[in-house]
C-alpha positions in Angstrom: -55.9 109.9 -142.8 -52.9 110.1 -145.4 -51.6 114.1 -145.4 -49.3 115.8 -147.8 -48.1 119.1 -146.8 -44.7 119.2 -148.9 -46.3 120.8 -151.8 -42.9 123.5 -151.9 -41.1 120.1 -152.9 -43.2 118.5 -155.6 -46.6 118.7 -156.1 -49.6 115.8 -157.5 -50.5 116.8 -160.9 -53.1 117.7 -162.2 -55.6 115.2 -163.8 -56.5 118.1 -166.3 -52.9 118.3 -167.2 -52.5 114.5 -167.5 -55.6 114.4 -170.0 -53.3 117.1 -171.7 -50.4 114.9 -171.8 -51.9 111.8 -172.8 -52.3 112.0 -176.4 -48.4 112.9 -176.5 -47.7 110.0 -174.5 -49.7 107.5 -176.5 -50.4 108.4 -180.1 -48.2 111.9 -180.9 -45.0 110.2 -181.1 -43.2 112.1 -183.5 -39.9 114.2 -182.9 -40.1 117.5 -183.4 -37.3 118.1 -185.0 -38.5 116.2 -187.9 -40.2 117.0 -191.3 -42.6 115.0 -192.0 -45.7 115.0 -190.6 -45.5 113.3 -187.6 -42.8 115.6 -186.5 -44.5 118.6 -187.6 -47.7 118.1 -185.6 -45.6 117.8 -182.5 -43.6 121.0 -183.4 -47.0 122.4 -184.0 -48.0 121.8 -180.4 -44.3 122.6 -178.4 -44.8 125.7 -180.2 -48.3 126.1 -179.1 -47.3 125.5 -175.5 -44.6 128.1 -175.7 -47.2 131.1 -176.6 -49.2 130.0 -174.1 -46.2 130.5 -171.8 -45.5 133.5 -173.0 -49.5 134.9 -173.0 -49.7 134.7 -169.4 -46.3 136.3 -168.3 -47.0 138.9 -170.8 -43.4 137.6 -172.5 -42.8 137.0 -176.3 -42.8 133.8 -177.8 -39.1 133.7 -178.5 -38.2 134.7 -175.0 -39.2 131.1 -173.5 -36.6 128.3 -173.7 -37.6 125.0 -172.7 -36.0 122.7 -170.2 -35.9 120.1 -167.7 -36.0 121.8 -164.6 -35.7 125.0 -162.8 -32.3 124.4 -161.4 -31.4 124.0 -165.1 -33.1 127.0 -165.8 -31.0 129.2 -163.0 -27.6 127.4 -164.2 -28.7 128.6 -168.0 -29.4 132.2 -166.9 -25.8 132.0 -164.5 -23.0 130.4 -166.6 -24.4 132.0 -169.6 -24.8 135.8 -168.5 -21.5 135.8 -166.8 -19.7 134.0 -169.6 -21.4 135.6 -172.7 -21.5 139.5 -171.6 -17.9 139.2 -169.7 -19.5 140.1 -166.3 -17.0 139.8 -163.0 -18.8 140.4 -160.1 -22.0 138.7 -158.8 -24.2 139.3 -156.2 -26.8 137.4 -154.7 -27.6 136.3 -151.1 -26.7 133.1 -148.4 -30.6 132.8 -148.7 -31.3 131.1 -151.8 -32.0 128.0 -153.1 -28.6 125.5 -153.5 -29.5 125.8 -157.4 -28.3 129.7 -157.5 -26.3 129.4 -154.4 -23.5 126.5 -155.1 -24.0 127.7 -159.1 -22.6 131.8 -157.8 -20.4 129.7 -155.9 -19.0 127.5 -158.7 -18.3 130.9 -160.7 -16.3 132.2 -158.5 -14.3 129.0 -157.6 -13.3 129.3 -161.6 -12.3 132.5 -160.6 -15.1 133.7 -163.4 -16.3 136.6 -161.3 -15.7 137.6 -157.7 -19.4 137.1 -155.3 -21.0 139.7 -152.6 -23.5 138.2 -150.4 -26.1 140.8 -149.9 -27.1 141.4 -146.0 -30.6 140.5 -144.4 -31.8 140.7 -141.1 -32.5 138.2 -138.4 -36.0 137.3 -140.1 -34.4 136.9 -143.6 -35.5 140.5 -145.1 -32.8 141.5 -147.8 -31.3 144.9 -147.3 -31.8 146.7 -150.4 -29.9 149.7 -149.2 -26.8 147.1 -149.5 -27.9 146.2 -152.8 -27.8 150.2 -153.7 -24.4 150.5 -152.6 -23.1 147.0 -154.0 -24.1 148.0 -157.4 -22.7 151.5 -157.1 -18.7 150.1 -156.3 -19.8 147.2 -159.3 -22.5 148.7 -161.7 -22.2 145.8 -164.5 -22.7 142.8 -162.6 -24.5 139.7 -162.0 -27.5 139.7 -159.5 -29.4 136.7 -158.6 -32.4 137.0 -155.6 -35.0 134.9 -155.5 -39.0 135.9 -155.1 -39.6 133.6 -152.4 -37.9 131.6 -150.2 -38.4 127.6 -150.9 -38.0 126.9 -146.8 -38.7 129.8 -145.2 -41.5 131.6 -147.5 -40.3 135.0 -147.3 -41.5 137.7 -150.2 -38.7 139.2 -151.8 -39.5 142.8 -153.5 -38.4 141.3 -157.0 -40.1 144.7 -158.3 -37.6 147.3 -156.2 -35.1 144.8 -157.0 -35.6 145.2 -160.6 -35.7 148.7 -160.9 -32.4 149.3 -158.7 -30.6 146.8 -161.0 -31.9 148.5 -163.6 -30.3 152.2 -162.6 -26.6 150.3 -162.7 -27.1 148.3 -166.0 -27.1 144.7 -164.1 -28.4 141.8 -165.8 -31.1 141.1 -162.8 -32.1 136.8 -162.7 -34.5 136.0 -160.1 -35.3 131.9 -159.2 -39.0 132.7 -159.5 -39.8 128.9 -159.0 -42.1 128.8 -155.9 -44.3 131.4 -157.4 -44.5 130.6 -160.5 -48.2 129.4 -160.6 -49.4 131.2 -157.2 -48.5 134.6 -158.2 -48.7 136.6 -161.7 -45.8 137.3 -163.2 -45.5 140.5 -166.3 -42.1 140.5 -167.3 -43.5 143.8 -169.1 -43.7 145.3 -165.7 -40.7 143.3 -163.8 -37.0 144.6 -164.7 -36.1 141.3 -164.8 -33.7 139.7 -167.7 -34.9 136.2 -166.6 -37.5 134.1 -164.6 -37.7 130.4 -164.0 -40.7 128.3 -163.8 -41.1 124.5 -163.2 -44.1 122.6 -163.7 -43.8 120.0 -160.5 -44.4 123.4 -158.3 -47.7 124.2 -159.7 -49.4 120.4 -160.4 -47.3 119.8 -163.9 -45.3 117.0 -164.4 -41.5 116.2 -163.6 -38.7 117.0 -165.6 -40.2 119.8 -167.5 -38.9 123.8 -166.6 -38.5 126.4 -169.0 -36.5 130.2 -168.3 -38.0 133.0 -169.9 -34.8 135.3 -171.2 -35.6 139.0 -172.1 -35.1 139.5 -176.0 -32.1 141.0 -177.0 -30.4 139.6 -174.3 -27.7 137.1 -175.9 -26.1 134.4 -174.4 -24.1 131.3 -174.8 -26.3 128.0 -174.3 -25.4 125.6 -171.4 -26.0 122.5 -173.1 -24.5 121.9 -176.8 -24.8 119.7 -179.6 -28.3 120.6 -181.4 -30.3 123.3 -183.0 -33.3 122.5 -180.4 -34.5 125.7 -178.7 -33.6 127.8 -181.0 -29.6 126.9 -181.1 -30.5 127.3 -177.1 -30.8 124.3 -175.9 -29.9 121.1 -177.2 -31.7 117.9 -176.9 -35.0 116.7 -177.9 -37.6 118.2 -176.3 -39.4 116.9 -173.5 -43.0 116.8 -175.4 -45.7 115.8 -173.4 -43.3 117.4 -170.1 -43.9 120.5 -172.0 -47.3 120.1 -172.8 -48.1 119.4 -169.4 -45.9 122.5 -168.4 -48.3 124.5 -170.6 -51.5 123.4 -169.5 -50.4 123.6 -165.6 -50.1 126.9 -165.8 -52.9 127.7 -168.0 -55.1 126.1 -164.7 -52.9 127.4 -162.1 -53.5 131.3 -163.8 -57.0 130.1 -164.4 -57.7 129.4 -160.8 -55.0 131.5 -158.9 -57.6 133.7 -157.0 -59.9 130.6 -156.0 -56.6 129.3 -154.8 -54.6 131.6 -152.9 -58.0 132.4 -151.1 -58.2 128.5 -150.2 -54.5 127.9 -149.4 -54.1 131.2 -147.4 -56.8 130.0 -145.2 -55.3 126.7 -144.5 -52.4 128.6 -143.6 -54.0 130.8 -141.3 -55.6 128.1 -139.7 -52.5 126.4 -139.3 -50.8 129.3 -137.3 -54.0 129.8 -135.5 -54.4 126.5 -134.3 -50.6 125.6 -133.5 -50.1 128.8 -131.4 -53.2 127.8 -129.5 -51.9 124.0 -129.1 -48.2 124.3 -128.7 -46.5 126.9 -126.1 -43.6 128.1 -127.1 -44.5 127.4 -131.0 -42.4 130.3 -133.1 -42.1 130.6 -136.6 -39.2 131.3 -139.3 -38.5 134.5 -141.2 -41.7 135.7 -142.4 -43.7 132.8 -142.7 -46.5 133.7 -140.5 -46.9 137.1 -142.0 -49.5 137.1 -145.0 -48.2 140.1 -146.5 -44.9 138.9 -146.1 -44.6 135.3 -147.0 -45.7 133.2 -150.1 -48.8 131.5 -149.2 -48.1 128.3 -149.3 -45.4 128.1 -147.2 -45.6 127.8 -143.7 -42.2 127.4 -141.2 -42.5 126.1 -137.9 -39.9 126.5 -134.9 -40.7 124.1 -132.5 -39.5 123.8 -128.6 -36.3 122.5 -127.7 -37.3 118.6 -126.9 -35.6 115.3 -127.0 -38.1 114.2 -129.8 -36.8 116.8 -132.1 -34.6 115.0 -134.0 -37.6 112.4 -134.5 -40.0 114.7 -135.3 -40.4 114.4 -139.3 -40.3 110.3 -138.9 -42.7 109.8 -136.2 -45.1 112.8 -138.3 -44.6 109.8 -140.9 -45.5 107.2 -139.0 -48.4 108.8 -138.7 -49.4 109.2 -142.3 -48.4 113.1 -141.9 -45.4 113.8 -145.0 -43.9 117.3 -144.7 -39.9 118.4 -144.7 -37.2 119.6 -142.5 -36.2 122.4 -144.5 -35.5 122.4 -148.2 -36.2 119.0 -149.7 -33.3 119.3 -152.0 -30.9 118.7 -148.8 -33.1 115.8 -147.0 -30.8 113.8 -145.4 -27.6 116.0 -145.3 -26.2 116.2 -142.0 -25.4 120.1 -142.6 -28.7 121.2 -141.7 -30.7 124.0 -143.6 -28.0 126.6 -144.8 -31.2 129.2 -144.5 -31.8 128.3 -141.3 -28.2 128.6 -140.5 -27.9 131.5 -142.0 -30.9 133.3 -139.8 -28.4 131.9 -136.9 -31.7 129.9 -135.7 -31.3 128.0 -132.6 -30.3 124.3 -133.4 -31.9 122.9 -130.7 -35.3 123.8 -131.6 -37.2 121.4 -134.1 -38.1 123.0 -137.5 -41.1 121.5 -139.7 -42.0 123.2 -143.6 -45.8 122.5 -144.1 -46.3 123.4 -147.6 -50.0 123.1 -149.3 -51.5 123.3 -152.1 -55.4 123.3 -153.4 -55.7 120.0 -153.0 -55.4 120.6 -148.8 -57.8 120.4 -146.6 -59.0 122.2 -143.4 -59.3 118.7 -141.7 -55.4 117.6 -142.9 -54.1 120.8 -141.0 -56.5 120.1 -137.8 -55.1 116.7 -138.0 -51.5 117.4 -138.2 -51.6 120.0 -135.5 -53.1 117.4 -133.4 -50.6 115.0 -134.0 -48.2 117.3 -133.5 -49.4 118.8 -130.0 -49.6 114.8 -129.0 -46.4 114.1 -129.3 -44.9 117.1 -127.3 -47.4 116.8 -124.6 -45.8 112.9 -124.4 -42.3 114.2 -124.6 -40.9 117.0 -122.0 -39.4 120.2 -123.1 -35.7 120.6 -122.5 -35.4 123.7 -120.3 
C-alpha cells in the first residue's frame, strides 16, 4: 500500500481540473495581453476564471488579483498595505505560517513599522482580549492572523477578528490558504481587506494563487514592470495555472459537504484508532477537537523514544508519506517555530497527517498500524 497523508503540503489534482487545463496547455496558446484573436480568447477565459473566483467568495470581479502562489499573495497584501496607506505598527502572532511571519519580520527589520506578537495559550488559542487592547494603544495598524494553522490545525475566529479590527480602522489580512476550498468563504460577511487562496491546497495545480483585495482599498503592486492584473501585478499570466485555479475551486465548493463529511471521518478514525494503539499518544493545539481544528489536519505527539528522530523515514520506508511539521521547513534543523512556540516538549516525536478526499479508511488503519509497530519494537525513554 502507497499512502499520502501530506495533503496540508500539496495536494494531487484533480483530473477534472486537468481536462480544464488541457486545452490551454495544448491548443489556446495565445497571450492575453494580446489583440488579436488568439490573445483575446485567452483573455476571454482568465477573465472568466476570475468571476468565477469571485462568485463563490461572494467578492467582485475586480477584487481578485492573480498570482503564483499564496506566499506571494500574503507578501502582496503586507509590503503593499504597510507601504501604500503609511501604516507603522503591525500585529500578527509567532503562530503563522513563515510566509506572513518572516514577511512582518522583514517590515520591521526595514524599520517600516514596529511588530506586536499577539498572545495564545499553551494549545495555540489567540487571545483576542490582547488583540482588543493592541489595537486600542495602535488603532491604524497592520494585522495579519491566519484561519487555520498549516501544522497544527487550529480554527482561528477570522469572523471576531474582523469585526474587532474593524472598530479601530485596521486593515485586517488573514493567510486563508488551508481553507480555502474546505471552508466557504463571503468576504460580504468577513471584515477582512484580503484573503489568499492557492490552488495546490484544494487539488489545483502548482504555481497558481490569487489574493482577493476589498475594493477601494488601494495599494502599491509588489511586482513591477507591466499592466497585467490590472497595473497589479506584472507578468504574463499563468493561463492554464489559473484556469485550473478556477475549476478547483468550482469542484472543491461543489463537493465541500460530501467532503468535509468524508475527511472528518478519516480524522476521527485516526484519533480513535491511535489513542487505542499507542499509550501515551497526545495531540497538538487543537487538532483533535472537531469544532476546533480544520479538518484535514491532524497533529500527533508521540512518546519520547529513541526512534523519534527516525520516525518520518522509516513511515517512508514503508510507503507511508506525511510531515514533521510544516513542509515549508523540511529539513531545517530549527524545528517547527509553532511547535516551539507552544513550548512542546522536544523529545516527544511529532507527525502532521493531512488528508484529503482522495483518503481512505484503510490508508489511516494502515498507518496507525505501522506506526504502533514500530513503537512496540522500540522502548519508550522514561
Amino acid at each position: 500500500m502507497n499512502v499520502y497523508f501530506d495533503n496540508a503540503a500539496t495536494t494531487p489534482l484533480d483530473p477534472e481540473v486537468l481536462d480544464a487545463m488541457l486545452p490551454f496547455l495544448q491548443n489556446h496558446f495565445g497571450n492575453p495581453s494580446s489583440i488579436h484573436s488568439h490573445g483575446r480568447q485567452v483573455r476571454a477565459a482568465v477573465e472568466n476564471a476570475r468571476k468565477t473566483i469571485a462568485h463563490l467568495i461572494n467578492a467582485a470581479p475586480a477584487e481578485i488579483v492573480f498570482t503564483s502562489c499564496g506566499t506571494e499573495a500574503d507578501n502582496y497584501a503586507a509590503f503593499g498595505s504597510v507601504r501604500t496607506l503609511g501604516l507603522k505598527h503591525g500585529i500578527t502572532s509567532k503562530l503563522e505560517h513563515h510566509a506572513v511571519l518572516h514577511t512582518m519580520e522583514a517590515l520591521e527589520k526595514a524599520g517600516t513599522m514596529v511588530l506586536s506578537y499577539l498572545r495564545h495559550d499553551a494549545q495555540g488559542r489567540l487571545d483576542l482580549e490582547h488583540l482588543e487592547e493592541l489595537l486600542s494603544t495602535h488603532p491604524r495598524t497592520f494585522v495579519s492572523l491566519m484561519h487555520a494553522n498549516n501544522e497544527i490545525g487550529n480554527l482561528n475566529d477570522i469572523a471576531a477578528i474582523g469585526e474587532i479590527c474593524a472598530r479601530y480602522d485596521a486593515v485586517f489580512h488573514t493567510d486563508t490558504v488551508q481553507t480555502m476550498g474546505h471552508y466557504r468563504h463571503d468576504v460580504q460577511q468577513l471584515k477582512a481587506h484580503f484573503l489568499v487562496g492557492s490552488a495546490h491546497k484544494f487539488h489545483g495545480p502548482k504555481g497558481a494563487g490569487f489574493l482577493y483585495r476589498r475594493s477601494g482599498l488601494l495599494v502599491d503592486a509588489l511586482i513591477h514592470g507591466g499592466s497585467q492584473e490590472r497595473n497589479q501585478r506584472a507578468g504574463t499570466e499563468n493561463v492554464y495555472g489559473i484556469i485550473g485555479l478556477a475549476k478547483a475551486l468550482e469542484i472543491a465548493y461543489r463537493d465541500m459537504a460530501t467532503h468535509q463529511h468524508h475527511i472528518q471521518g478519516l480524522k476521527d478514525r485516526f484519533v480513535a484508532k491511535l489513542r487505542t494503539e499507542i499509550d501515551g499518544v497526545e495531540f497538538n493545539g487543537t487538532s483533535a477537537e472537531a469544532d476546533q481544528s480544520l479538518y484535514t489536519v491532524l497533529s500527533v505527539s508521540l512518546p519520547a523514544s529513541d526512534m523519534n528522530e527516525m520516525l518520518l523515514f522509516n513511515l517512508d520506508i514503508n510507503h507511508i508519506s506525511c510531515s514533521g511539521g510544516s513542509a515549508c521547513t523540511s529539513g531545517a534543523n530549527a524545528g517547527s517555530h509553532v511547535l516551539n512556540a507552544l513550548n512542546c516538549d522536544p523529545s516527544r516525536g511529532t507527525i502532521r497527517f493531512s488528508m484529503s478526499k482522495y483518503n481512505t479508511a484503510e490508508e489511516v488503519d494502515y498507518a496507525v498500524d505501522q506506526l504502533a509497530k514500530m513503537y512496540r519494537q522500540q522502548p519508550l525513554k522514561v
